[in-house]
Every structure is written in structure tokens, then in C-alpha cells.
C-alpha positions as CSV (number, residue, x, y, z in Angstrom):
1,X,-39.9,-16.4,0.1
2,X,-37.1,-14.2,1.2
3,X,-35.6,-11.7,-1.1
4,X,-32.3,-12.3,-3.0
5,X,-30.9,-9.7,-1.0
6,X,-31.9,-11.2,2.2
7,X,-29.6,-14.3,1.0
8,X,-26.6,-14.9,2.9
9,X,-23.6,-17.6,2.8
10,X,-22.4,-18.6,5.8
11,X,-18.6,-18.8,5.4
12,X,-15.7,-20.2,7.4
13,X,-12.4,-18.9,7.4
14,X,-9.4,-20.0,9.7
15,X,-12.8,-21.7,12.0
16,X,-13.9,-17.8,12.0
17,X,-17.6,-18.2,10.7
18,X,-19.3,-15.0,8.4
19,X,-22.2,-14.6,6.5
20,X,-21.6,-12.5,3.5
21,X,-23.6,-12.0,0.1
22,X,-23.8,-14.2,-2.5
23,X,-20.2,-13.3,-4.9
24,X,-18.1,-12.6,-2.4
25,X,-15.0,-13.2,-2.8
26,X,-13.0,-15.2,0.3
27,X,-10.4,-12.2,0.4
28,X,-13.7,-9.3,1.3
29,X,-15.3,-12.2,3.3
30,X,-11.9,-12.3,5.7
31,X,-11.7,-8.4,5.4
32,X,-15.7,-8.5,6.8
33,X,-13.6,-10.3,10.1
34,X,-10.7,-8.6,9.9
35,X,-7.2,-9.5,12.2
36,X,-4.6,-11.7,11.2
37,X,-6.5,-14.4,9.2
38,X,-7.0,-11.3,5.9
39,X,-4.6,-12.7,3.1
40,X,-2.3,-10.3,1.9
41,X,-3.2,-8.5,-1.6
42,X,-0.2,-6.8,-3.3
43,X,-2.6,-6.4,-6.7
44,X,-5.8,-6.8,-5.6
45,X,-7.7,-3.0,-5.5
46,X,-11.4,-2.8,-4.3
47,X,-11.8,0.0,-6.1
48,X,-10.7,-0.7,-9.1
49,X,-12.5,-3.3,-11.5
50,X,-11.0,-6.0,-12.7
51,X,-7.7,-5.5,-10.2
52,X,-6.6,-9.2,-8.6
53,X,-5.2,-12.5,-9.9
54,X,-1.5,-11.4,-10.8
55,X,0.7,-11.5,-7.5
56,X,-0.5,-14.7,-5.8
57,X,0.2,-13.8,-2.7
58,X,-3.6,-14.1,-1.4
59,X,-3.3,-18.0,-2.1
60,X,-5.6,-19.8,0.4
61,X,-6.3,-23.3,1.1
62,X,-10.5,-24.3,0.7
63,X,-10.6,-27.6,2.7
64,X,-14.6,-27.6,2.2
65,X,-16.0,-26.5,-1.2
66,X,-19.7,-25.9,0.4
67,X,-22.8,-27.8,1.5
68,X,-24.1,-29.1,-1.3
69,X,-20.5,-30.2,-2.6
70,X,-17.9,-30.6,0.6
71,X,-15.1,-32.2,-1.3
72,X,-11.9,-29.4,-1.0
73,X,-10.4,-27.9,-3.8
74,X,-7.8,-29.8,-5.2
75,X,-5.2,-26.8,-5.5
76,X,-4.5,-23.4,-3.6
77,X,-6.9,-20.8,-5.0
78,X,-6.2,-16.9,-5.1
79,X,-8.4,-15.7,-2.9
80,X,-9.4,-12.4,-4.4
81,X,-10.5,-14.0,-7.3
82,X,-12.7,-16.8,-5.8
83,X,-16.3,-16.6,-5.0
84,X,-17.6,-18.0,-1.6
85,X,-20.1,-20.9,-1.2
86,X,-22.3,-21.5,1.2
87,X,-21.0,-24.0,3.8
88,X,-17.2,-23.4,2.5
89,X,-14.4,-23.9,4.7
90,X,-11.5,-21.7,4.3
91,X,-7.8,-21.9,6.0
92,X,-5.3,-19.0,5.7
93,X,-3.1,-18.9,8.2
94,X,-3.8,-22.0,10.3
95,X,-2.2,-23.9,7.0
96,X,1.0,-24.7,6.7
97,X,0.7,-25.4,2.7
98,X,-1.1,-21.7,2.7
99,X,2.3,-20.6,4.7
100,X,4.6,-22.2,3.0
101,X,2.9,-21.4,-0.8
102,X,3.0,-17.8,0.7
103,X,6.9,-17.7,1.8
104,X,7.5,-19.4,-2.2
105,X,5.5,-16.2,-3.6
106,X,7.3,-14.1,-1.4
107,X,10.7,-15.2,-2.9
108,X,9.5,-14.9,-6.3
109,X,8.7,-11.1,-6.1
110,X,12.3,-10.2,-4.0
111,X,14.1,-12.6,-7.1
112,X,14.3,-9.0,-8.9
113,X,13.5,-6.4,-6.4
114,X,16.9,-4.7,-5.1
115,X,16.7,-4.4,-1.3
116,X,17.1,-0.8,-1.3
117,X,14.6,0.2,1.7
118,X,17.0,2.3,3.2
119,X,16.5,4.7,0.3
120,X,13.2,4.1,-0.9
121,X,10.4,6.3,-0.3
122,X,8.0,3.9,0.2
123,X,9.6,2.1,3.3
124,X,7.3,2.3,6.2
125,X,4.2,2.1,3.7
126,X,5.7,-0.5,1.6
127,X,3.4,-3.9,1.3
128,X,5.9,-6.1,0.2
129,X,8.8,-5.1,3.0
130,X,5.7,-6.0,5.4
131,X,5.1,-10.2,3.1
132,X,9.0,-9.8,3.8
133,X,9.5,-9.4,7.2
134,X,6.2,-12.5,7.9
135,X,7.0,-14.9,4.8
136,X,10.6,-14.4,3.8
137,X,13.4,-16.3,3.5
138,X,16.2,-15.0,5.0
139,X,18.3,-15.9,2.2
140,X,17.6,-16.3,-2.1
141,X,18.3,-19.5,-4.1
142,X,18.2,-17.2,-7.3
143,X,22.1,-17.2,-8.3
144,X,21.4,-15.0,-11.6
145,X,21.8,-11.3,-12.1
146,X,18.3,-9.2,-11.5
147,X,17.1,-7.1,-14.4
148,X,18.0,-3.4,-14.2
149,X,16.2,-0.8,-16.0
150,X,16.9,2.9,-16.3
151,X,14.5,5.2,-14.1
152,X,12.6,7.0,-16.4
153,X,10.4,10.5,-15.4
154,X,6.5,10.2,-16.3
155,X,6.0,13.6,-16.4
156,X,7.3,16.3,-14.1
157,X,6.2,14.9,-11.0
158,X,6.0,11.0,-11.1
159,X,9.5,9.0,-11.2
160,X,9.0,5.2,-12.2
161,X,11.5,2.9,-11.2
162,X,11.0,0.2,-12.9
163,X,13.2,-2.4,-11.0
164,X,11.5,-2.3,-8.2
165,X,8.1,-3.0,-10.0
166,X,6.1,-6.1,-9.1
167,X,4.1,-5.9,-12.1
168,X,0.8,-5.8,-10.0
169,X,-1.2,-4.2,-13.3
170,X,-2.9,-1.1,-10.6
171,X,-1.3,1.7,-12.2
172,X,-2.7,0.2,-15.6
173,X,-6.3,0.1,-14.1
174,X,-6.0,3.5,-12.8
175,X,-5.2,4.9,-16.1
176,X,-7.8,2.7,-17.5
177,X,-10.4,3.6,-15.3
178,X,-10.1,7.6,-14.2
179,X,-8.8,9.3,-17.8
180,X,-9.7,9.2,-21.1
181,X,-6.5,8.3,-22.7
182,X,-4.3,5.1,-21.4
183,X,-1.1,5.8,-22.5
184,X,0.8,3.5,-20.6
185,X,1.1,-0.5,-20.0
186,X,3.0,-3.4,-19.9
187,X,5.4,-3.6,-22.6
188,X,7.6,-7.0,-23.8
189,X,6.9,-10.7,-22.4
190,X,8.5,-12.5,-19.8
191,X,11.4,-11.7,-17.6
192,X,11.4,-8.3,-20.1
193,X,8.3,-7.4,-19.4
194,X,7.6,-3.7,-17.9
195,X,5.0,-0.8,-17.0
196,X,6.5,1.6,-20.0
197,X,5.4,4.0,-22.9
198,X,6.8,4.3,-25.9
199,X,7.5,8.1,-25.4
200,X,8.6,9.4,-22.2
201,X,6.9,12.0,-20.5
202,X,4.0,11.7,-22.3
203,X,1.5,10.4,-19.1
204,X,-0.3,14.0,-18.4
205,X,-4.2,14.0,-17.6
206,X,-5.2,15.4,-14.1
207,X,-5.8,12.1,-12.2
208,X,-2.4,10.9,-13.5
209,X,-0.7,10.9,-9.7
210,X,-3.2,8.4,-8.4
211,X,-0.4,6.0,-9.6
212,X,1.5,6.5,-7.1
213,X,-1.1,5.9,-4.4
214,X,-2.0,2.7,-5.7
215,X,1.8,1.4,-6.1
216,X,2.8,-1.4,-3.7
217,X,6.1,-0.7,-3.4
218,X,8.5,1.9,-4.7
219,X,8.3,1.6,-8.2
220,X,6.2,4.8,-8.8
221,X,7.4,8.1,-6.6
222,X,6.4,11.6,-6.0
223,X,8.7,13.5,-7.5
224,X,8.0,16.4,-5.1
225,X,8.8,14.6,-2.3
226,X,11.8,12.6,-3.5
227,X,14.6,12.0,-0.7
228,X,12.5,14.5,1.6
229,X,12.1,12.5,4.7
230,X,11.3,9.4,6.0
231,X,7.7,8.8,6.1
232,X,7.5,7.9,10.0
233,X,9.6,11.4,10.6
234,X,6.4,13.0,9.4
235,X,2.6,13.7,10.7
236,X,-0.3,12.9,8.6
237,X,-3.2,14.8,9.2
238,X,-6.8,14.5,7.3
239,X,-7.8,17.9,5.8
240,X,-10.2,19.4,2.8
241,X,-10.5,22.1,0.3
242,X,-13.2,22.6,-2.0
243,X,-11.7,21.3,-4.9
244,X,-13.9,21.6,-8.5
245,X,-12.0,18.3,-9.5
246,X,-12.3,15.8,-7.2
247,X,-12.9,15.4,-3.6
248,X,-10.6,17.2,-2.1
249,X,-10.7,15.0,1.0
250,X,-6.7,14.4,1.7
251,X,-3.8,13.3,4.0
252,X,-1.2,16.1,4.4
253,X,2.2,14.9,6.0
254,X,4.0,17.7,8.2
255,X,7.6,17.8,9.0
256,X,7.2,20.6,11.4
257,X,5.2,23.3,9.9
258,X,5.7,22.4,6.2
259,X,3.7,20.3,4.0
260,X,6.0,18.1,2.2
261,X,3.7,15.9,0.7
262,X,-0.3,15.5,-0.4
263,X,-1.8,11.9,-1.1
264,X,-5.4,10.4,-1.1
265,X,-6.8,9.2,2.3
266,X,-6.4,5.2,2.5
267,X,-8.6,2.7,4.2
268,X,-6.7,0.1,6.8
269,X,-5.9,-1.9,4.0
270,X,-4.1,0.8,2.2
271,X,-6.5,1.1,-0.4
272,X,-7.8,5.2,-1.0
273,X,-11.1,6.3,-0.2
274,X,-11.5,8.6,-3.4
275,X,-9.0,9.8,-6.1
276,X,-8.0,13.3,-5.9
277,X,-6.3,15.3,-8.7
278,X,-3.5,16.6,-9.7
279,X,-3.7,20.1,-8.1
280,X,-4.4,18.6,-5.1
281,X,-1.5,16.1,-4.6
282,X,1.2,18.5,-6.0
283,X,-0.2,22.5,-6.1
284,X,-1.6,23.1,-2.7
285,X,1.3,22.5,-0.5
286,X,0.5,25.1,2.2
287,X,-1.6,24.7,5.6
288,X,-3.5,27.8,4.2
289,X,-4.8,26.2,1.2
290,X,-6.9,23.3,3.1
291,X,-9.1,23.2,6.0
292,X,-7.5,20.6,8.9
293,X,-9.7,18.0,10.0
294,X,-8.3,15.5,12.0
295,X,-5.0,13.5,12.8
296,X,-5.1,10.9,10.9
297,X,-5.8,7.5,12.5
298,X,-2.9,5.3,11.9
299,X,-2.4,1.5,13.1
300,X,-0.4,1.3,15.8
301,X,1.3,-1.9,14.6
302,X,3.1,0.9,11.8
303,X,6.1,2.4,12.0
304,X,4.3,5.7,11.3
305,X,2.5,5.6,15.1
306,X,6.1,6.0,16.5
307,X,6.2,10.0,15.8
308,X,1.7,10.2,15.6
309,X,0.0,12.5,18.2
310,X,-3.4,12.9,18.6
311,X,-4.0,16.5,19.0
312,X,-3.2,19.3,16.8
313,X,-0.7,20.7,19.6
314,X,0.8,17.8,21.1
315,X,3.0,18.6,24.2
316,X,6.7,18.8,24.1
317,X,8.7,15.9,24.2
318,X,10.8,17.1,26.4
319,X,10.4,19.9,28.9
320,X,12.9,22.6,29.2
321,X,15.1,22.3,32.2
322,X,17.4,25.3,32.4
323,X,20.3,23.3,34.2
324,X,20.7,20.8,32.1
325,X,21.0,23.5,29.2
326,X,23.4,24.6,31.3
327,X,25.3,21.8,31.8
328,X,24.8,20.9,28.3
329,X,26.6,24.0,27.3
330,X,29.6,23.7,29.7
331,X,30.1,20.1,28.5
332,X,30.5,21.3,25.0
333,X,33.0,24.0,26.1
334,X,35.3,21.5,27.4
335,X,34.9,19.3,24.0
336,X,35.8,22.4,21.9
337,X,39.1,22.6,24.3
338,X,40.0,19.2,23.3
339,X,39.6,19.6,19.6
């Protein structure tokens, strides 16, 4: 008799066949195969329990329940919250129902998100500018005013806009799950609802900046690194320090020499490997402080890979030629004449 470990369901997702463990869900079954056919999680968090079910946007279609029972499910199902069976059949992408429930979703998180990419932090990293560019419409049917809320500071060093919140619930798990004390949630009902406290500036444990990390979009920012740069201007680069906290296992992002900002190391789903602290993310902001490891691996399909090198000491870009200088120089002259 085999062991209930040795027990595998054999899965099929987008005609992409998998044998995974028994509770699965479909979405960690696709992410076992990886590519294109891996619904898209805006709330969904491996490593945080209880994350998934609130954003939608992982809606797939099961055309075969399993062996025993092959009739489909009647109704999209969210995959992250949705157990495989052996002999299921999956479709993601090869759906157009999937594609088309998808582009609906997609539409109903913009309705209230202001399209301010150009100024947000988190463009380049930003999940939902990523389910806008594949699933969105390229105009709204919402003719109503969006909500607007105040920004409001969490602290010293974390800035919570609140408009541009999906209400994906990971910020509330993190405080849940990594400090003693929750002192923030999900405040009113409806079309008022939003991630508050009753008394500003009151979030302040030492794992409170991991809710920035987790954050989708651009609703929760680093303070520190407000209005800095744009994120594919900079170099990330894996590095260490012997931290009595946490880890200490970080990305640090260079513009030039300087360090202008510290966050966890993330898996290619955007999701971190471990938490780090406080003093980590926001204290130890110089090369000296941390031992360098590695550049840090970066998809080339992101906009980040347009300014990555490989080495430590990349080459120049551009080598220095001494007559075009020169030129350079003389061309200038003559535009100062004409001034």
C-alpha cells in the first residue's frame, strides 16, 4: 500500500498535465508548470495563511471535475482557493469565458484606481498595471465620480494612499501574522470601505514595513524613497548582514553608488522569500553596512532588465571618444552664440 505521501493527482491545466499532492490548490498546481497558463493573484500570498479569495482575478474555468465525478463545475472558480482532483481538467487561458471574466475583474479594480502610473512608485513592479496592459479595456463604462481619500502617514516611514487600494486584505495578514498587536484593518462597508486606524500614526512594531512589500499596487509606499527614482533607473542587487531580527537576506537598489532603497528579496511571482525588519529596510542604507551577493536575477520580460547588468562592474555604455567630445563641445559653443 503506498504511503499518503506517495499520493499524487494528476492534474490538467490549459492540456498541460501535473501531478501534485493531494490539497493543492489549481493556482500552486499551474505555478508547479509555470509560463503563461499561471492565473494572475493580486491577493493571493503563499506565505501568508489565509491570503486569497478577495480580488477574483485568478477565476478559472474546470471543464472536468475529476475521475470519479467528470461533470464541469457549473461556475468560474477562484483558483487560489480551490483544491485539485484527481483527473480534473482545468482551462486558463485557452478560455475565452476565463478571458473575458478576467477583462470584467480587471475593470472593476481600475472603477476607483486613479491612473496615476506616471507618479507612482510602484510602476514597473505594479501587478495590476501588468492585468491592465493583458485584460483591459481601453475605455470604462463607470460614468460616476471615484472615491478619494486623504493620504494619511502610518508612521514615519510608510505613506498609505488609500485610493489607490484594491482592498487585497495582505497588509492585514501581515499585521496579523508577524506582530503581536494588529492595529490596523478594514474600516466601513461597501464602496466606504478602507485599510485605516482609528489613530494615525499609531502602526509601529519592527516588521511593520513588510506592508509595503506585500502591496499590489501603490497604495502603501516607502516613505524613504518617495519620488526618488523610477524603479527601472535603478540596480537591484542581493546582499546580507547579520541581522539579530530577521534574516537579513535583502535586495538593495543602486542609483549609482547610493542605496536609495532596502526591501525583502521576492520570488518570480513577487512574493518575498523572508520578512526582514525594520532596521533593515530603512536604517542600513549604506554599501558598508551589508555584504553584496549577487545581482539580482530579474525577468527579462520587466521593465527593470532594461538598465540590469550582470556583473558588479558592468562596462561603460559608451566608450570615450575624444573627438566627439570635441565636437560635442564646439557644437555647444555655436548654440550659446545664438542664444
Amino acid at each position: 500500500m503506498a504511503e499518503a505521501e506517495d499520493v499524487k493527482f494528476k492534474v490538467t491545466i490549459d492540456g498541460i498535465p501535473v501531478e501534485v499532492a493531494p490539497g493543492t490548490t489549481i493556482l500552486n498546481a499551474a505555478r508547479q508548470i509555470g509560463g503563461d497558463i499561471v492565473p494572475p493573484a493580486m491577493c493571493y500570498y503563499s506565505k501568508l495563511e489565509g491570503s486569497g479569495g478577495k480580488c477574483r482575478t485568478c477565476l478559472v474555468k474546470v471543464s472536468k471535475g475529476s475521475e470519479k465525478d467528470p461533470r464541469p463545475m457549473p461556475k468560474l472558480v477562484a483558483s487560489c482557493r480551490t483544491t485539485v482532483m484527481d483527473g480534473m481538467e482545468v482551462q486558463n487561458i485557452t478560455s475565452p469565458e476565463v478571458v473575458e471574466a478576467r477583462k470584467g475583474v480587471v475593470e472593476i479594480l481600475l472603477i476607483n484606481h486613479p491612473l496615476d502610473c506616471p507618479i507612482c512608485d510602484q510602476a514597473g513592479e505594479c501587478k495590476l498595471q501588468d492585468l491592465g496592459y493583458e485584460h483591459g479595456s481601453a475605455d470604462t463604462r463607470y460614468e460616476f465620480d471615484r472615491r478619494t481619500f486623504e493620504q494619511i502617514d502610518l508612521g514615519d516611514k510608510i505613506q498609505l494612499h488609500m485610493n489607490r487600494c484594491i482592498l487585497c486584505y495582505r497588509c492585514v495578514y501581515v499585521a496579523n501574522q508577524l506582530t503581536d498587536q494588529r492595529v490596523h484593518g478594514i474600516l466601513g462597508r461597501g464602496d466606504h470601505s478602507e485599510i485605516s486606524t482609528y489613530i494615525e500614526n499609531i502602526i509601529d512594531n519592527d516588521f511593520s514595513g513588510n506592508v509595503i512589500d506585500v502591496c499590489p499596487v501603490g497604495a502603501l509606499t516607502d516613505k524613504t524613497f518617495r519620488f526618488k527614482n523610477r524603479v527601472w533607473f535603478t540596480k537591484p542587487v542581493d546582499a546580507h548582514r547579520d541581522c539579530p531580527t530577521c534574516s537579513g537576506k535583502v535586495t538593495l537598489w543602486y542609483k549609482g553608488e547610493e542605496v536609495i532603497r532596502v526591501t525583502a528579496r521576492k520570488d518570480e511571482f513577487g512574493e518575498v522569500e523572508e520578512f526582514i525588519c525594520n532596521t533593515c529596510r530603512f536604517d542600513q542604507k549604506k554599501t558598508s553596512d551589508w555584504i553584496l551577493d549577487e545581482p539580482t536575477e530579474i525577468d527579462p520580460q520587466s521593465v527593470i532588465s532594461a538598465n540590469h547588468y550582470e556583473l558588479f562592474n558592468p562596462p561603460k555604455v559608451v566608450k570615450e571618444n575624444p573627438i566627439l567630445q570635441q565636437q560635442n563641445r564646439e557644437q555647444l559653443a555655436r548654440t550659446e552664440k545664438l542664444k
